[in-house]
Biotite code that builds the C-alpha atoms (Angstrom):
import biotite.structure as struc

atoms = struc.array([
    struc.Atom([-68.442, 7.374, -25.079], chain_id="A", res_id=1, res_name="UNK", atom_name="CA", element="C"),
    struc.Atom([-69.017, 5.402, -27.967], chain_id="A", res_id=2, res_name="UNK", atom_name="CA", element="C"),
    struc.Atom([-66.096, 3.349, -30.143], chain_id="A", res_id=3, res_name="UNK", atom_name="CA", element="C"),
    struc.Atom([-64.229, 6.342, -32.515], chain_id="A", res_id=4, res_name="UNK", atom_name="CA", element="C"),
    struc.Atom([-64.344, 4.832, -36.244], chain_id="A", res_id=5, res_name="UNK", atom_name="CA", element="C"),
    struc.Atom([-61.277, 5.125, -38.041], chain_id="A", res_id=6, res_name="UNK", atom_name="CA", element="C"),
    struc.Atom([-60.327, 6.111, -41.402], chain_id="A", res_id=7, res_name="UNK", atom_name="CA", element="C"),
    struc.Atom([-58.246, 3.078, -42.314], chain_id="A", res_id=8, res_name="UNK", atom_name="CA", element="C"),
    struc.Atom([-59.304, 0.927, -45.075], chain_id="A", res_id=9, res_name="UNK", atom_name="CA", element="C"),
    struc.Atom([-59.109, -2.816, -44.843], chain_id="A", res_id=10, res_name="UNK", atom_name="CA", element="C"),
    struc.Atom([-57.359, -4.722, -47.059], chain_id="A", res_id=11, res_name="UNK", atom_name="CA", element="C"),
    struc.Atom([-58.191, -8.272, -46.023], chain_id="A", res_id=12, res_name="UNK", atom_name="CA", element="C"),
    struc.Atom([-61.444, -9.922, -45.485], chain_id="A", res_id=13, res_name="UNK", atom_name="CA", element="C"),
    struc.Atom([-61.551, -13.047, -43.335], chain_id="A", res_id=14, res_name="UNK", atom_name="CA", element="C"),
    struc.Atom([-63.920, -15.867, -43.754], chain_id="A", res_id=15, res_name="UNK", atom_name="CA", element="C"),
    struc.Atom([-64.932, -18.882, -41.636], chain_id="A", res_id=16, res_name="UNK", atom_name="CA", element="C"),
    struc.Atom([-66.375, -21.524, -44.013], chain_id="A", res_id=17, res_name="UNK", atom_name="CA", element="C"),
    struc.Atom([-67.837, -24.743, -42.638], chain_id="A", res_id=18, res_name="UNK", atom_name="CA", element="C"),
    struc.Atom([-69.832, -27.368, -44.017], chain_id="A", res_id=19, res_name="UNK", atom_name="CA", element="C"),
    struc.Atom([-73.189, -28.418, -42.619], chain_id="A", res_id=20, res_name="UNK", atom_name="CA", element="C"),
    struc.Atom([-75.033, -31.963, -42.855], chain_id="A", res_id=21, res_name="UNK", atom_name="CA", element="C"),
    struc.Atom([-78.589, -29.796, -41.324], chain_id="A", res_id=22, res_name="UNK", atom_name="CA", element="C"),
    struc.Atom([-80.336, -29.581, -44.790], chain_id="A", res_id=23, res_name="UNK", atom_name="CA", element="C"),
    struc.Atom([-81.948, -33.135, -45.293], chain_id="A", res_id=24, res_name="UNK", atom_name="CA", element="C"),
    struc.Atom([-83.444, -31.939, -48.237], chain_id="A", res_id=25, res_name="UNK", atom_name="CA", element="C"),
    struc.Atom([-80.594, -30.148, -50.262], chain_id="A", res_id=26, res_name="UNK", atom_name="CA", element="C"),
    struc.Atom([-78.029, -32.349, -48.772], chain_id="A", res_id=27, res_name="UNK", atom_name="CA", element="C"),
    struc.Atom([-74.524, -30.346, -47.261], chain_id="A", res_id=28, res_name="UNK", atom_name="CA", element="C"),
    struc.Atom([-74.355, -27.075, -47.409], chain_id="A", res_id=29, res_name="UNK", atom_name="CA", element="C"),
    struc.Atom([-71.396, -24.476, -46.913], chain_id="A", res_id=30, res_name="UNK", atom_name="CA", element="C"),
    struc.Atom([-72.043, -21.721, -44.514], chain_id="A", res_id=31, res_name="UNK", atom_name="CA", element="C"),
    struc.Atom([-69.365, -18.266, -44.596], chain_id="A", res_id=32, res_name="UNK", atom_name="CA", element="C"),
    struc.Atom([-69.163, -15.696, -42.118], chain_id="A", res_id=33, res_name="UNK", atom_name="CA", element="C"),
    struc.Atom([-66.979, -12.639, -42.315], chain_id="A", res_id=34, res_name="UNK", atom_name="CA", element="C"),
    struc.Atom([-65.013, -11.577, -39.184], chain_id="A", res_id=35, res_name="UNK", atom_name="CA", element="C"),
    struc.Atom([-64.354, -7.594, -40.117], chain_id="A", res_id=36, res_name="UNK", atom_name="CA", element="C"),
    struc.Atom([-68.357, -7.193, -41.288], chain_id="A", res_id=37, res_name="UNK", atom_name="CA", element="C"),
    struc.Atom([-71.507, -8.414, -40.379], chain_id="A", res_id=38, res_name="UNK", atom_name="CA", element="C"),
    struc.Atom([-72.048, -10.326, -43.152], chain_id="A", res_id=39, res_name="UNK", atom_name="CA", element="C"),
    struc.Atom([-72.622, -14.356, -43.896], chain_id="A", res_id=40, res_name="UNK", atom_name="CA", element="C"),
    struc.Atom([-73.924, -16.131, -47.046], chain_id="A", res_id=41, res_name="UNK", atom_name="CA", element="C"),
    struc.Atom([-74.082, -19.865, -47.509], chain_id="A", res_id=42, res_name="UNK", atom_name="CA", element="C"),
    struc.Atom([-73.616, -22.260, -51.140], chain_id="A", res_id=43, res_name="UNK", atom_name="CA", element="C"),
    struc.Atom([-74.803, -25.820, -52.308], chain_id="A", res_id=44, res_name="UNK", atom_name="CA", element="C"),
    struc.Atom([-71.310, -26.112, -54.242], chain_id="A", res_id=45, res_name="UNK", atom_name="CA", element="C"),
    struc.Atom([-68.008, -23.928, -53.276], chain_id="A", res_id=46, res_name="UNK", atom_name="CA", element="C"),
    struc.Atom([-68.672, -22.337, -56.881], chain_id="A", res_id=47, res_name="UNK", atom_name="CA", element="C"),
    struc.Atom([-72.106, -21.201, -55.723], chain_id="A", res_id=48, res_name="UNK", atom_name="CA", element="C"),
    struc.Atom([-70.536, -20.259, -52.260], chain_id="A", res_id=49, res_name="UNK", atom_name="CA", element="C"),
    struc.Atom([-67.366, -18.052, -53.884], chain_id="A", res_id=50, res_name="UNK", atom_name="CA", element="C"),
    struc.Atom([-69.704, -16.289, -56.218], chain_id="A", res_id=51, res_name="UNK", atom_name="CA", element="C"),
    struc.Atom([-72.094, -15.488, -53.273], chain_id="A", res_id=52, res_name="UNK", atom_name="CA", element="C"),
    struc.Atom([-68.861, -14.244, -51.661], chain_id="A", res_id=53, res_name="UNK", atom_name="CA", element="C"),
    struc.Atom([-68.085, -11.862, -54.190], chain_id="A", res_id=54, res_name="UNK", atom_name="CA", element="C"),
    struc.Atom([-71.245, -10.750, -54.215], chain_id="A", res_id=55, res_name="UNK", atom_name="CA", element="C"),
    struc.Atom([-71.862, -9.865, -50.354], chain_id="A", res_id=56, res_name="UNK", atom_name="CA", element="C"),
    struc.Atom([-67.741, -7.723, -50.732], chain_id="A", res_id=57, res_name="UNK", atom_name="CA", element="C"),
    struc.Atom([-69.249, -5.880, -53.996], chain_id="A", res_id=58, res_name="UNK", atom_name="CA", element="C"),
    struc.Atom([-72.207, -5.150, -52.384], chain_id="A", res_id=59, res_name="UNK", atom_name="CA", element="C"),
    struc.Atom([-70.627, -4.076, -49.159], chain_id="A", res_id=60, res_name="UNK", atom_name="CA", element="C"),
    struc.Atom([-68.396, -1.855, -51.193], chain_id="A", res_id=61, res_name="UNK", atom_name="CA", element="C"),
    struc.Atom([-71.129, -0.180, -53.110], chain_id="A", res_id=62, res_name="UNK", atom_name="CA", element="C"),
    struc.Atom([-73.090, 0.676, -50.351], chain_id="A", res_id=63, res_name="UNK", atom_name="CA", element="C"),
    struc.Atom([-70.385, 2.143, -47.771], chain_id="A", res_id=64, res_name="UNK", atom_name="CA", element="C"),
    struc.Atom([-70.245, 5.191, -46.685], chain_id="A", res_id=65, res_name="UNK", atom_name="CA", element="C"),
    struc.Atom([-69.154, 7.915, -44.308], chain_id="A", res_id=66, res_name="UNK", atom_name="CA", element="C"),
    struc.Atom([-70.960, 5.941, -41.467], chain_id="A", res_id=67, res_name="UNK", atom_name="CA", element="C"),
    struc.Atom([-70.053, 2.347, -42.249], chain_id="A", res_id=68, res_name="UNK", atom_name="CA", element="C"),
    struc.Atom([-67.869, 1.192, -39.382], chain_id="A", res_id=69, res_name="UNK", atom_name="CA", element="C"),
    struc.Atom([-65.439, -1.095, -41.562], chain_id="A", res_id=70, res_name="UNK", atom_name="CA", element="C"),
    struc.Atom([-64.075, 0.829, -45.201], chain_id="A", res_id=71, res_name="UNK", atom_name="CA", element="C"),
    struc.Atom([-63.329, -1.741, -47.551], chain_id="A", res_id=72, res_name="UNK", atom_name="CA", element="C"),
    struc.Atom([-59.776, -0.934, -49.955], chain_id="A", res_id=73, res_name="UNK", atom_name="CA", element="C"),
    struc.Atom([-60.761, -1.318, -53.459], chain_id="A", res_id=74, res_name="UNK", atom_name="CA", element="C"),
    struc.Atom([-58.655, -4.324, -53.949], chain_id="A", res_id=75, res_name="UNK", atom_name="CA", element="C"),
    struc.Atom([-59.568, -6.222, -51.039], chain_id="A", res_id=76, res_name="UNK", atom_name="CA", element="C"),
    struc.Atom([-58.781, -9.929, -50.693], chain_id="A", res_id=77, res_name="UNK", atom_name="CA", element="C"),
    struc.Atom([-60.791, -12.386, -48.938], chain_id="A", res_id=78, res_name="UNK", atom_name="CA", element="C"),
    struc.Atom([-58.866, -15.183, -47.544], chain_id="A", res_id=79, res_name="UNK", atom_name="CA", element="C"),
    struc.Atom([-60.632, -18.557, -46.458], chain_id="A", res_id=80, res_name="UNK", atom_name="CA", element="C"),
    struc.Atom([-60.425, -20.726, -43.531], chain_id="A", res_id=81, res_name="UNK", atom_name="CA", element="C"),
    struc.Atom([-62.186, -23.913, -44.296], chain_id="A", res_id=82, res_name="UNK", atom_name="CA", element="C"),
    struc.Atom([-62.964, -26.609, -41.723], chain_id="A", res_id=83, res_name="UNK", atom_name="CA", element="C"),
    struc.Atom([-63.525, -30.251, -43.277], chain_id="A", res_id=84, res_name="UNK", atom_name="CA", element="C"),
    struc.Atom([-65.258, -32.893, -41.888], chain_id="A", res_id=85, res_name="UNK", atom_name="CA", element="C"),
    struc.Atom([-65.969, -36.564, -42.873], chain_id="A", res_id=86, res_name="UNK", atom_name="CA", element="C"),
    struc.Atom([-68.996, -37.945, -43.514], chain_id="A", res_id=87, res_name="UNK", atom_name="CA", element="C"),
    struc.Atom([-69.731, -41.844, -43.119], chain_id="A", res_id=88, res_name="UNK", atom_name="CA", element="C"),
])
């Protein structure tokens, strides 16, 4: 039998945000990736990240519905882990 969906709305989004040194062309980059949806987005500048953020929860809001397996509370926070790391 498959996993039974329940009813309860989350009311906290976690995201895993982590800077990369990959793009040689654009420089670092900030790469997010929720852990209740399947959802990621990236930013050149935490501004551009954040916005993207609150763009990929709005979105994710609009579109649920009776067969989305995570339900999103109206006034759902996102709360950010950030890892740091130095560059030479």
């Amino acid at each position: 039998m498959g996993e039974q969906r329940t009813d309860t709305l989350v009311d906290t989004l976690h995201v895993d945000i982590e800077q990369s040194t990959e793009d040689e062309t654009y420089g670092p980059v900030y790469i997010a990736a929720f852990r209740e949806i399947h959802a990621a987005t990236d930013g050149r500048t935490t501004d551009e990240l954040f916005r993207k953020l609150w763009e990929v929860v709005h979105l994710y809001q609009e579109t649920q519905d009776d067969t989305t397996d995570v339900r999103l509370a109206p006034d759902v926070r996102v709360l950010l882990t950030i890892e740091m790391t130095r560059f030479a």
